[in-house]
LOMAR-147149 format. One record per residue (C-alpha): z, x, y; residue in three letters; residue number from 1. Coordinates in pm, 1 decimal, decimal comma. Example, Ala and Ser with C-alpha at 12.3 -4.5 7.8 and 13.67 -1.06 7.14 Angstrom:
residues 2
       zz       xx       yy res   n
    780,0   1230,0   -450,0 ALA   1
    714,0   1367,0   -106,0 SER   2
//
This chain:
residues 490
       zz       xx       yy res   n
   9238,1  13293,2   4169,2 UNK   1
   9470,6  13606,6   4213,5 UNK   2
   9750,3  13458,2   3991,7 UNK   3
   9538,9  13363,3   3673,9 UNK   4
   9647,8  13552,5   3365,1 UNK   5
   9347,1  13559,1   3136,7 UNK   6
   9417,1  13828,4   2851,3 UNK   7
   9300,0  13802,3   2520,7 UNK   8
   9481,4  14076,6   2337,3 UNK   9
   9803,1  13808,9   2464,7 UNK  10
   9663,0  13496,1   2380,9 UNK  11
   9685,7  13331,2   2690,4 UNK  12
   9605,7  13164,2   2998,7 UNK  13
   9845,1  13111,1   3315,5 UNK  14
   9836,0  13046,9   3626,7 UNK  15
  10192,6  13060,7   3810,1 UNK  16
  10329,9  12840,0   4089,9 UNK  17
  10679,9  12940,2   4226,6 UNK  18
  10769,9  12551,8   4159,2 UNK  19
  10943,2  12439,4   3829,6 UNK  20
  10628,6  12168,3   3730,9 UNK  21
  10446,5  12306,1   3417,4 UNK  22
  10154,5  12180,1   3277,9 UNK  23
  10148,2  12285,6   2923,7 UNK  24
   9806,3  12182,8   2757,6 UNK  25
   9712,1  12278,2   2390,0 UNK  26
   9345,0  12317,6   2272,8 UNK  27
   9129,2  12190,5   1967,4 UNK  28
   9138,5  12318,6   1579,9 UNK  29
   8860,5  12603,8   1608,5 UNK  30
   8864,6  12542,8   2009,3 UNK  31
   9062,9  12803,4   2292,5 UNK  32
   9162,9  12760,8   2680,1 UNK  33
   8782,6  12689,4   2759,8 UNK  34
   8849,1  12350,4   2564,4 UNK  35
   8961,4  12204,1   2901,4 UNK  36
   8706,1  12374,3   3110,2 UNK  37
   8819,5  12454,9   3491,2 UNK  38
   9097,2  12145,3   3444,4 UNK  39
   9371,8  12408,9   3459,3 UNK  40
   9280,7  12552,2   3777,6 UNK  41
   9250,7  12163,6   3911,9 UNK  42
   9582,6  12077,6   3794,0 UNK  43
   9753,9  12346,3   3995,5 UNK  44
   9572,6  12328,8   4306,5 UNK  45
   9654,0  11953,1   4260,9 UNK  46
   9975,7  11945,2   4198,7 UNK  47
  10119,5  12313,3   4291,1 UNK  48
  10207,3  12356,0   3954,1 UNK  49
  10214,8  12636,8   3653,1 UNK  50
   9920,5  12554,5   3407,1 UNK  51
   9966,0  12740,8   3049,5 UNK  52
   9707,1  12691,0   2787,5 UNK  53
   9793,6  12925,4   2473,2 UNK  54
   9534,2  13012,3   2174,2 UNK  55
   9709,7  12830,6   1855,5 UNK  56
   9789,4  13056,0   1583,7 UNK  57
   9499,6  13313,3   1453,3 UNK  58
   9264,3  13197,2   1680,7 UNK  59
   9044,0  13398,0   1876,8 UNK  60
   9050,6  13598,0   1625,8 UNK  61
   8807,4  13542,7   1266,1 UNK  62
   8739,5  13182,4   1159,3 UNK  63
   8903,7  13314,3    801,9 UNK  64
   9225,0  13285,0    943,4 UNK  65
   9252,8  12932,4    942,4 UNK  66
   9230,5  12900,3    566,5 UNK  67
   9575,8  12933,8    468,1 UNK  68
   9733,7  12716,7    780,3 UNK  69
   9870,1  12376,8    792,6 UNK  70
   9937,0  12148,4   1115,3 UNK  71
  10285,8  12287,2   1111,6 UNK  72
  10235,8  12663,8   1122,3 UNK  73
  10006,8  12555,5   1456,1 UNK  74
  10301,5  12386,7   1612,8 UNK  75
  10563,0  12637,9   1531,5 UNK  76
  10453,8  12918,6   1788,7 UNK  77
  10378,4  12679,1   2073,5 UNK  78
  10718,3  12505,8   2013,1 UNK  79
  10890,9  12798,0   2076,3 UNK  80
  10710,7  12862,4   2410,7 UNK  81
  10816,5  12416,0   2502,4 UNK  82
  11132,9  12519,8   2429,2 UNK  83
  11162,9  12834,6   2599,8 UNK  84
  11029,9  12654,9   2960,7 UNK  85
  11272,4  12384,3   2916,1 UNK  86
  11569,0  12600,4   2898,5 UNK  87
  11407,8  12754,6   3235,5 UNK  88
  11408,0  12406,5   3392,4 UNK  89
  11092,5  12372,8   3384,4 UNK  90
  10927,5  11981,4   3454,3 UNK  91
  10643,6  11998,4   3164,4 UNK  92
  10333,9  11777,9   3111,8 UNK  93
  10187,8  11840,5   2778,5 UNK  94
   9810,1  11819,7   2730,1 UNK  95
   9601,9  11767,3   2422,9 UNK  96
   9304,8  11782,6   2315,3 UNK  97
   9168,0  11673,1   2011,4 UNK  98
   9375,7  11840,8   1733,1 UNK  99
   9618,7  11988,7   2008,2 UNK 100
   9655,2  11579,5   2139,9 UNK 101
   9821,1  11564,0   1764,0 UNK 102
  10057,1  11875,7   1867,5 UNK 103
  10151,5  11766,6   2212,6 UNK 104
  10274,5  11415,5   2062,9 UNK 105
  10479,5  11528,2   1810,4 UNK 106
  10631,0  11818,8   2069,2 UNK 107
  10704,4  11473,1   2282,0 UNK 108
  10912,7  11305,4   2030,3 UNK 109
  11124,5  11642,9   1979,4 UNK 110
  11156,5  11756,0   2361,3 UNK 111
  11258,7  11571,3   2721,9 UNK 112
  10886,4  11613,9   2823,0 UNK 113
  10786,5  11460,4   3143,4 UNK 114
  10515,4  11315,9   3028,5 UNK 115
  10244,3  11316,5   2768,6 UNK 116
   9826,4  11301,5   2741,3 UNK 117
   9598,3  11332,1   2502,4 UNK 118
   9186,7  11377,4   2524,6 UNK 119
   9001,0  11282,7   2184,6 UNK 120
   9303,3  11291,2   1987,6 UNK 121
   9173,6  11183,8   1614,0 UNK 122
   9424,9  11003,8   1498,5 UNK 123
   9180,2  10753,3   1349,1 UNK 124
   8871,3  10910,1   1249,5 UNK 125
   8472,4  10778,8   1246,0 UNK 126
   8276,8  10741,0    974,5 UNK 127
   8162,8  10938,4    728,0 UNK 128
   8531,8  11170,7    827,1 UNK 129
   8712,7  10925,1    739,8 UNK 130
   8573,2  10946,4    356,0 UNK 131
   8831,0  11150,7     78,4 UNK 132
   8444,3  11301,1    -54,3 UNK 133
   8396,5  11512,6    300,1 UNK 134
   8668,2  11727,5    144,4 UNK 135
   8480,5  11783,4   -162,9 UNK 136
   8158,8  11953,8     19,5 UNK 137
   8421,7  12234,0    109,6 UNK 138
   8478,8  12352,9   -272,6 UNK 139
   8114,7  12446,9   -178,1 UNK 140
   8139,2  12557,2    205,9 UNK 141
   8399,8  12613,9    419,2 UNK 142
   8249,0  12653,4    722,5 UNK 143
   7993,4  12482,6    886,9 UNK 144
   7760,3  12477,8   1177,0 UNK 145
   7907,1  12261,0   1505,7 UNK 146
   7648,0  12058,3   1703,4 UNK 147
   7440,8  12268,4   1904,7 UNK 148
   7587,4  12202,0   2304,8 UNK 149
   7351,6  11972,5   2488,1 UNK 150
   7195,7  12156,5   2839,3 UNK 151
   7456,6  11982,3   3044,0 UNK 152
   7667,7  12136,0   2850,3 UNK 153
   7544,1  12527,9   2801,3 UNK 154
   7492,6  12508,3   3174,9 UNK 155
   7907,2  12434,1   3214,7 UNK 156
   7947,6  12694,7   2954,3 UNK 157
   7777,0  12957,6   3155,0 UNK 158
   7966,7  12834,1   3428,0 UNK 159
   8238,3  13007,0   3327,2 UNK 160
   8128,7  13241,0   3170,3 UNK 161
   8020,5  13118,3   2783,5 UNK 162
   8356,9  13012,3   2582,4 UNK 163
   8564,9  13168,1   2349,7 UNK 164
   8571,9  12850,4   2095,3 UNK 165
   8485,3  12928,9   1704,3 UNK 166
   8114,0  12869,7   1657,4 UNK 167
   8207,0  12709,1   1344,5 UNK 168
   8390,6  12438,8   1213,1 UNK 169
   8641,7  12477,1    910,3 UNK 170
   8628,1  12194,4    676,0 UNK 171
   9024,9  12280,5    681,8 UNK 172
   9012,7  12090,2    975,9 UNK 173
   9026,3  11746,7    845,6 UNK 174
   9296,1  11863,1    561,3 UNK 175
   9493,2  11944,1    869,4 UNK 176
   9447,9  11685,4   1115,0 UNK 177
   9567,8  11431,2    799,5 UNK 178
   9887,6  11629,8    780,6 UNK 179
   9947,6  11611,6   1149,1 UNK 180
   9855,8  11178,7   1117,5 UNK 181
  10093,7  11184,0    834,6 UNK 182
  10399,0  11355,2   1028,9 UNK 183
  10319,6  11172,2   1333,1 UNK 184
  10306,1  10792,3   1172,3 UNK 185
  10694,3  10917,8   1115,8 UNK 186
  10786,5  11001,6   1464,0 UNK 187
  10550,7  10828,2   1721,5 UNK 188
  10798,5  10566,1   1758,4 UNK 189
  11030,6  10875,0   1935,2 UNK 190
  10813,7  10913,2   2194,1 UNK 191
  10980,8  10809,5   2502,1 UNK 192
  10787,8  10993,1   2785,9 UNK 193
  10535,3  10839,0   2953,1 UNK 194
  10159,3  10853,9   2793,8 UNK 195
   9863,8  10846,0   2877,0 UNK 196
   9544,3  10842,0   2557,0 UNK 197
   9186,2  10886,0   2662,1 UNK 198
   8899,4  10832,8   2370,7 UNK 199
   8522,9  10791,5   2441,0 UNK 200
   8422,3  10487,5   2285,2 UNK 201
   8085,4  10705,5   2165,0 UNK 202
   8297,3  10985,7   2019,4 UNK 203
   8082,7  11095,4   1671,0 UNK 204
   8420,4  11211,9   1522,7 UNK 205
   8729,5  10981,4   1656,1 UNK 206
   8758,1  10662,2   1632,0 UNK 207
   8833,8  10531,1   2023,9 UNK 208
   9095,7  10231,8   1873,6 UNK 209
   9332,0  10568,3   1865,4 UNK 210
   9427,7  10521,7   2156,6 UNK 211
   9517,9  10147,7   2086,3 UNK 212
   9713,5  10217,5   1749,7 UNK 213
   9960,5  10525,8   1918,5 UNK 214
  10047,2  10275,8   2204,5 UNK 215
  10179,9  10048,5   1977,5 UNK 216
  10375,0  10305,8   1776,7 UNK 217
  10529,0  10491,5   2076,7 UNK 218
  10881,3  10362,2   2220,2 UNK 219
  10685,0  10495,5   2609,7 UNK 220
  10794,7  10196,3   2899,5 UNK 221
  10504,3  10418,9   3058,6 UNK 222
  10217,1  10368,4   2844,3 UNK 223
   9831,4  10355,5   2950,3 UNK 224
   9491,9  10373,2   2717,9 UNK 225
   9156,3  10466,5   2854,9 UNK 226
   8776,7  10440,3   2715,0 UNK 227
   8502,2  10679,4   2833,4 UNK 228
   8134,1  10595,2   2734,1 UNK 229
   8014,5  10972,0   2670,5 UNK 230
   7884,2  11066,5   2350,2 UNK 231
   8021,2  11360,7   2309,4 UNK 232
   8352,1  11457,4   2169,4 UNK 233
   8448,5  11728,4   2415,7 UNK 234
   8535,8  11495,9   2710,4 UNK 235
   8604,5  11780,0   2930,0 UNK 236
   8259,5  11939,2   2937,9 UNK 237
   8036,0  11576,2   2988,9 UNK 238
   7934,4  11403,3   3262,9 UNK 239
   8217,2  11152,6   3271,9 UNK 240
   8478,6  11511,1   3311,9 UNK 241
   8530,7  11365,6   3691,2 UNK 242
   8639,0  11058,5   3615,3 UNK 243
   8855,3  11186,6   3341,5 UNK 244
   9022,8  11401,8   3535,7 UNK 245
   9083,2  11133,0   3805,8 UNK 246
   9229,7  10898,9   3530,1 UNK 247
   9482,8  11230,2   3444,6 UNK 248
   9545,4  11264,8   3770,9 UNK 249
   9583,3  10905,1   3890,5 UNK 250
   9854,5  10802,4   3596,2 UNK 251
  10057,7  11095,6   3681,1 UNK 252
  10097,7  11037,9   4057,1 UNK 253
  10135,0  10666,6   4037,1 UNK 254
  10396,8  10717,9   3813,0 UNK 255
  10585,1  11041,9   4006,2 UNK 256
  10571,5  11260,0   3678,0 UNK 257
  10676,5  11533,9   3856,7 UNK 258
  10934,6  11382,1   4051,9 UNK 259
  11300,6  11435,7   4060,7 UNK 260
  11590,6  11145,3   4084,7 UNK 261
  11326,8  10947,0   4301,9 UNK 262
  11225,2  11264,9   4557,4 UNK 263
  11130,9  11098,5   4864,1 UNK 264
  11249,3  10782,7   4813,3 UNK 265
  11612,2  10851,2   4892,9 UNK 266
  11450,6  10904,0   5276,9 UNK 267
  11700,2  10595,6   5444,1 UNK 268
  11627,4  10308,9   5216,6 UNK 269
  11868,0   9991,5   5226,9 UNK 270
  11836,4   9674,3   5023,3 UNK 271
  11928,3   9338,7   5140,1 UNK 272
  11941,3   9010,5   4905,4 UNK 273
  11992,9   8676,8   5098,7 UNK 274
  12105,4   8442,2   4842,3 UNK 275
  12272,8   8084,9   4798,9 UNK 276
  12410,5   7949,4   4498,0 UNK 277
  12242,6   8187,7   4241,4 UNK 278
  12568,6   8282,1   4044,7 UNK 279
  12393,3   8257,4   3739,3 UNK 280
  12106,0   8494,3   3874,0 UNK 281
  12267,4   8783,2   4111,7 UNK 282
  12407,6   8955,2   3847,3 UNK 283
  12131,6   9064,5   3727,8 UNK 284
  11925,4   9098,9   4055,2 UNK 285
  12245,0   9331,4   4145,2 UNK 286
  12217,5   9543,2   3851,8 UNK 287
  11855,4   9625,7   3863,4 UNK 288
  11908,6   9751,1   4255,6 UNK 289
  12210,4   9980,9   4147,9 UNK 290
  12020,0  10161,2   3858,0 UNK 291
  11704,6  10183,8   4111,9 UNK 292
  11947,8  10463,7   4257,6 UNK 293
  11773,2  10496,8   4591,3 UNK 294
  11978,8  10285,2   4810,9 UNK 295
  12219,1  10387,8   5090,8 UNK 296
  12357,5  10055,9   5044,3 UNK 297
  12320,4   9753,3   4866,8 UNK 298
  12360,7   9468,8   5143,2 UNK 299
  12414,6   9062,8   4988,7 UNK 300
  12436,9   8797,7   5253,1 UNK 301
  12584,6   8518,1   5095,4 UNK 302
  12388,1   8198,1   5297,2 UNK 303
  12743,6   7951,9   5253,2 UNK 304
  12686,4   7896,5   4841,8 UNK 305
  12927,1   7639,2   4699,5 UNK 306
  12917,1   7828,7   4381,8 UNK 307
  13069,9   8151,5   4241,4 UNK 308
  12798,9   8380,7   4363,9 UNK 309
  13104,6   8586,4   4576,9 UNK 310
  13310,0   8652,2   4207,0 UNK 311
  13019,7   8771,8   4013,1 UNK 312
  12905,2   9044,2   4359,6 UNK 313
  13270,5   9091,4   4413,6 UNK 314
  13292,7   9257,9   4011,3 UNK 315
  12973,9   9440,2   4051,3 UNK 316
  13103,7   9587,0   4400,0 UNK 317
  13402,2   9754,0   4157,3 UNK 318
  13157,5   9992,4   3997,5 UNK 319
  12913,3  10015,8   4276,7 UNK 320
  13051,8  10115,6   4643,5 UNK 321
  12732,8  10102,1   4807,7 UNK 322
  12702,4   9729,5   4729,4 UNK 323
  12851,8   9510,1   5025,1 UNK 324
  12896,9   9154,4   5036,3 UNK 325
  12882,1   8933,4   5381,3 UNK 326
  12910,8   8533,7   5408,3 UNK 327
  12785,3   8336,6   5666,3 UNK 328
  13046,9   8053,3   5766,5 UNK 329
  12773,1   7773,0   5671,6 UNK 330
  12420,9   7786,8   5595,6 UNK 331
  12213,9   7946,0   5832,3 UNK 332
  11866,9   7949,4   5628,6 UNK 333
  11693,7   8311,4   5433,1 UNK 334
  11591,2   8478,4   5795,4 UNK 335
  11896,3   8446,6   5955,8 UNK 336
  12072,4   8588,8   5617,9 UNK 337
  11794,9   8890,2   5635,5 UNK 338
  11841,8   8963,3   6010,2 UNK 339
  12261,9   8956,6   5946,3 UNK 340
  12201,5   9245,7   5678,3 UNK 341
  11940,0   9403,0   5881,3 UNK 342
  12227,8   9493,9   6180,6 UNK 343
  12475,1   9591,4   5898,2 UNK 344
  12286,5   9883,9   5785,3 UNK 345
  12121,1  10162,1   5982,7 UNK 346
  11886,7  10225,3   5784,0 UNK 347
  11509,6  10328,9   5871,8 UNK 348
  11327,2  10164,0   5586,4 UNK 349
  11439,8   9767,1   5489,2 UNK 350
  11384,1   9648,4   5115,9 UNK 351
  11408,0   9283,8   5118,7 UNK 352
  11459,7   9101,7   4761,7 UNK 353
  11523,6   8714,1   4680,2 UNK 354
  11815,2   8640,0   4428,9 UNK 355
  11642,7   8424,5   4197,0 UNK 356
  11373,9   8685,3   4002,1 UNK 357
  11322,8   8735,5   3673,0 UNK 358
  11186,1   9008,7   3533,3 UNK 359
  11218,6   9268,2   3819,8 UNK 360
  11310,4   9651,0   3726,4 UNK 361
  11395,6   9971,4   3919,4 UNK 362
  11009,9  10042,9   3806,4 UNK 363
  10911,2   9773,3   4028,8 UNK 364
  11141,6   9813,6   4297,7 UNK 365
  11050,0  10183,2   4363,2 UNK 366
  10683,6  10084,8   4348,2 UNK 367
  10719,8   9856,4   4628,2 UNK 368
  10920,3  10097,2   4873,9 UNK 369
  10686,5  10444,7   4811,4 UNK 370
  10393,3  10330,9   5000,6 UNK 371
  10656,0  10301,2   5273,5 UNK 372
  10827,9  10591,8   5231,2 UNK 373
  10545,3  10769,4   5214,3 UNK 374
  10424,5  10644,9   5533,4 UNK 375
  10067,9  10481,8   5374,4 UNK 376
  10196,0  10138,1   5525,4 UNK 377
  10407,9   9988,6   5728,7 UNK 378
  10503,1   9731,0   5489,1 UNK 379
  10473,0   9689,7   5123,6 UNK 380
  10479,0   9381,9   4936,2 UNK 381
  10556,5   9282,5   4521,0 UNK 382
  10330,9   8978,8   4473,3 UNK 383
  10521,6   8807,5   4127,6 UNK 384
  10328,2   8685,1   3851,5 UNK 385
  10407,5   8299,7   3923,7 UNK 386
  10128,4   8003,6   3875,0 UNK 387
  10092,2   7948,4   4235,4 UNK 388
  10095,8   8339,9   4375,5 UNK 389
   9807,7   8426,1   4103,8 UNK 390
   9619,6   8119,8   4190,0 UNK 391
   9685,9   8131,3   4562,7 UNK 392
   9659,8   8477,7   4787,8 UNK 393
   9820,4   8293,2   5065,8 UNK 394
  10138,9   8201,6   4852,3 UNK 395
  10070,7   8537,5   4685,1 UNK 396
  10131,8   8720,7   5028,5 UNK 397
  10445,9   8503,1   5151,9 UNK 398
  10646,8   8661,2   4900,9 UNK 399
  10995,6   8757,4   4895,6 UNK 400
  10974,4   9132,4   4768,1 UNK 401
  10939,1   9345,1   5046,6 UNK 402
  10914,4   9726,9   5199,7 UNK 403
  10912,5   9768,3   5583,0 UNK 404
  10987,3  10004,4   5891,0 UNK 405
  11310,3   9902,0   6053,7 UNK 406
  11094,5   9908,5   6412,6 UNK 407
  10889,2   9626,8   6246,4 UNK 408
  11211,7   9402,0   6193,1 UNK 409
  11345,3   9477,7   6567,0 UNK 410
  11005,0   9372,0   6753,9 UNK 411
  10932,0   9088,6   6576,2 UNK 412
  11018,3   8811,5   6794,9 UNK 413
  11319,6   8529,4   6743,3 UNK 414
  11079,7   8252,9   6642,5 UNK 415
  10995,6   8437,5   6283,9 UNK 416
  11358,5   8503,6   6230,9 UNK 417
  11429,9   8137,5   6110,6 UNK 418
  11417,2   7978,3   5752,2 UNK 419
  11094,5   8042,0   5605,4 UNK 420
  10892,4   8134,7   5846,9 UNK 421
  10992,2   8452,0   5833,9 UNK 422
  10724,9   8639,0   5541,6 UNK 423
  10464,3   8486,3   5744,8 UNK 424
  10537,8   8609,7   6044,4 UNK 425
  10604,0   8957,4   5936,8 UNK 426
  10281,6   8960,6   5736,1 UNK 427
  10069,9   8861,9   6060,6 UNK 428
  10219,7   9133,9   6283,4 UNK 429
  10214,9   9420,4   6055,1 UNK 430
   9857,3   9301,5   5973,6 UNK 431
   9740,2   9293,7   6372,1 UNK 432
   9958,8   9504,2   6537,4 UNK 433
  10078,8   9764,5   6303,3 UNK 434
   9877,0  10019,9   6002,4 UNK 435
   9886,3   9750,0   5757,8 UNK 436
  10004,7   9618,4   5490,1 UNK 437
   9973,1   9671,1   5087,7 UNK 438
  10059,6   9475,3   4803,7 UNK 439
  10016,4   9478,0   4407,7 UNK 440
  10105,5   9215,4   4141,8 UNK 441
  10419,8   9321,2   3939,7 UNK 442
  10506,6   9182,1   3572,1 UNK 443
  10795,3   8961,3   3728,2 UNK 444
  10875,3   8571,2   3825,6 UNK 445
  11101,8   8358,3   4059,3 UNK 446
  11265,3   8073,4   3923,1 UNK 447
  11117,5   7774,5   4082,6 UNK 448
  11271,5   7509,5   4314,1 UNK 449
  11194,3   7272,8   4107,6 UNK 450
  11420,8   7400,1   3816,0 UNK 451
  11680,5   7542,4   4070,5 UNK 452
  11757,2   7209,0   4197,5 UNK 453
  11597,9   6900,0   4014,7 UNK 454
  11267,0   6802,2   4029,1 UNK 455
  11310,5   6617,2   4405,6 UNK 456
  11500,3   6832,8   4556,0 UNK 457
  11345,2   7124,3   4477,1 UNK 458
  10978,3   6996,8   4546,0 UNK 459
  11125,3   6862,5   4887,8 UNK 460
  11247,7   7211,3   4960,1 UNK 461
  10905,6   7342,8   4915,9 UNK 462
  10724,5   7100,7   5144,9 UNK 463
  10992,0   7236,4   5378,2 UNK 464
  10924,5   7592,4   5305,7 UNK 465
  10489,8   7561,7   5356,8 UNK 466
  10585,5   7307,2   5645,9 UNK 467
  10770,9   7648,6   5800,8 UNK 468
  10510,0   7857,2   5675,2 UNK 469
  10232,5   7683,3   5859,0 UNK 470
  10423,9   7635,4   6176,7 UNK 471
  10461,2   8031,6   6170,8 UNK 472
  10093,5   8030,5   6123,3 UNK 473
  10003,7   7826,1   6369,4 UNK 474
  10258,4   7985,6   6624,6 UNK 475
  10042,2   8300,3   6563,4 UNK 476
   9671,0   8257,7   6615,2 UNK 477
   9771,0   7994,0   6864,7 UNK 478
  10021,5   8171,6   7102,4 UNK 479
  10129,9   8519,2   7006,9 UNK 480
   9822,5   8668,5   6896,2 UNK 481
   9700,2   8628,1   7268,0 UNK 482
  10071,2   8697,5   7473,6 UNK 483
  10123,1   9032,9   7269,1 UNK 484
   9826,2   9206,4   7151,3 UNK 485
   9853,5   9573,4   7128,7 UNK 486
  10192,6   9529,6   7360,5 UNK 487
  10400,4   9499,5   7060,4 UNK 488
  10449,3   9827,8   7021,5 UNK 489
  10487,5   9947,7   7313,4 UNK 490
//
């Protein structure tokens, strides 16, 4: 490429995009850049961003040089360079590999990082490395032959052109790499930016429970492991390298590393939260929707509770202007309540959200709408982790949590709009007549009926609610399906 920087005499390797996202990756002990093979170049054709991968201290220079350096005489020089970048503004993912996986976790618990990942990291080591008496063969030899590279691998090597690695290994190494355990068993639990760990489960020199042990150390809401089956402890230069770059790849754009205060998901977004008698519960429903920080407004329809659901919206509405409240003069059921807030707003993408969750966070919320925003689907839907909607895909689907186009809302006929046959309905025409649906499961629950309202009651309101449901159903394949067709939306 015209923009990649490749100079040895200045120890590095760029490539420049005119954005502000950085991917800052760090190599192995006796490794360089080549460690991560043509990944750079991927990354910023990927993800239009600046890729740097520096040589650590007195590398590329005579194996010697290592003897006298400790993990933190790598880190210094390469901390300068984080620190430099984020002064710039500059969005960084740090990259590891092996020994530099070590490096780019500490950097994480000093720096605001955007996120983390390491390759082979060896914070637990394999047998026989893992012995004190490894050390002792060094009184005798420093520096020792690596494993001769398989012919998948020479054939990548030539690829680019051979690599500019150490042929040798330093029996340093292992001093060093126990320093860098030692520091980092003091600050993994500062690591707050979202991480990703990849080990091979065949790796000769880490152990692949690495992975396992720095997920439970780091303070990351963001956190994923993953196990390759190579046997080789260069994961970038095997035959799984595709898959590990799509497991790189994947975790950062699921998660919108790289994006600002939510990006596109400001594009005309309004919640709405039809609720009745859930004063104990709306509070915190409420809260979750105001730090989600994407709405234009916050929209509760209050279906005629009894209770003191208007006090508890009416103090969060103090702090929150976007939030509204509206109260229907006596119940009118959960689809006339969603329709009400639906003409409030004029907004071109509807969340829908029942008042009774537990467990729901902005997380979850902005999962649902993306797909939406993004255009992937016309509607989205947050299937909870309840008995009944893991057991049962029809329950599953019925759900309350929902992302849809407004045009969806204003063509779906009358007959949908009432109680609870309104889920069903929408799911049947988006599925037909419109691109689709998704849905994933989310870590969240709804408080049941049953506990809402006494056993009776609440198990009479369900009958009621699958009674609707089937009548939707029915309504469907039996009339609508046939009368509409392709018509509805036109």
């Amino acid at each position: 490429m015209d923009n990649k920087i490749y100079i040895k005499e200045k120890r590095s390797y760029e490539i420049v995009s005119n954005t502000d996202k950085e991917f800052f990756l760090i190599h192995g002990y006796t490794g360089s850049p080549d460690d991560f093979f043509d990944f750079g170049e991927y990354f910023h054709k990927r993800f239009n961003a600046t890729v740097k991968i520096p040589f650590l201290k007195e590398h590329n220079t005579n194996i010697k040089s290592l003897d006298d350096l400790g993990f933190k005489d790598f880190v210094l020089d390469i901390e300068k360079e984080i620190k430099n970048d984020l002064k710039k503004g500059k969005k960084i993912v740090l990259g590891g590999y092996s020994f530099g996986g070590q490096i780019a976790l500490y950097l994480a618990s000093k720096y605001p990082v955007k996120a983390v990942f390491t390759v082979s990291v060896p914070y637990k080591l394999r047998f026989p490395f893992n012995l004190k008496i490894i050390e002792f063969f060094g009184l005798f030899n420093k520096y020792w032959p690596k494993r001769k590279p398989t012919p998948y691998e020479k054939a990548l090597y030539e690829k680019i052109g051979g690599i500019d690695n150490y042929q040798q290994a330093h029996i340093k190494g292992l001093e060093v790499v126990k320093q860098g355990n030692k520091l980092l068993n003091k600050v993994l639990i500062k690591v707050k930016a979202p991480c990703l760990n990849i080990q091979s489960k065949n790796d000769y020199l880490t152990d692949y429970k690495s992975s396992i042990v720095i997920d439970n150390k780091i303070s990351s809401e963001i956190k994923e492991s993953a196990s390759l089956l190579s046997n080789t402890h260069d994961l970038f230069f095997s035959k799984e390298r595709n898959k590990l770059r799509n497991i790189i790849c994947t975790f950062l754009e699921k998660n919108d590393i790289f994006s600002k205060s939510n990006q596109k998901d400001t594009k005309d977004v309004s919640a709405i939260i039809p609720a009745l008698n859930e004063e104990k519960r709306i509070g915190n429903i409420l809260n979750v929707l105001c730090k989600t920080k994407i709405f234009n407004e916050i929209i509760l329809v209050d279906d005629g509770s009894k209770d003191n659901t208007r006090k508890v919206v009416e103090e969060i509405m103090k702090n929150n202007p976007n939030v509204k409240f509206l109260r229907n003069n006596k119940n009118k059921g959960k689809a006339y309540s969603m329709d009400r807030g639906v003409r409030e707003t004029s907004s071109k993408i509807i969340f829908f959200c029942d008042a009774d969750l537990v467990g729901l966070t902005p997380k979850i919320v902005k999962s649902i709408i993306k797909p939406v925003v993004n255009g992937e689907v016309d509607m989205f839907i947050g299937i909870r982790k309840n008995f009944l909607q893991r057991a049962i895909k029809k329950f599953a689907l019925d759900s309350g949590e929902r992302a849809l186009k407004r045009e969806i809302w204003e063509k779906l006929p009358n007959f949908y709009k009432h109680r609870y046959r309104i889920e069903e309905g929408l799911n049947k025409y988006v599925e037909y007549f419109g691109n689709g649906f998704g849905y994933s499961v989310f870590n969240y629950t709804q408080t049941l009926k049953e506990v809402k309202y006494g056993f009776w009651k609440g198990f009479l309101l369900r009958i009621w609610m699958n009674f609707d449901v089937m009548i939707a159903t029915f309504r469907f394949y039996f009339y609508d399906k046939f009368r509409l067709g392709n018509s509805f939306w036109n």
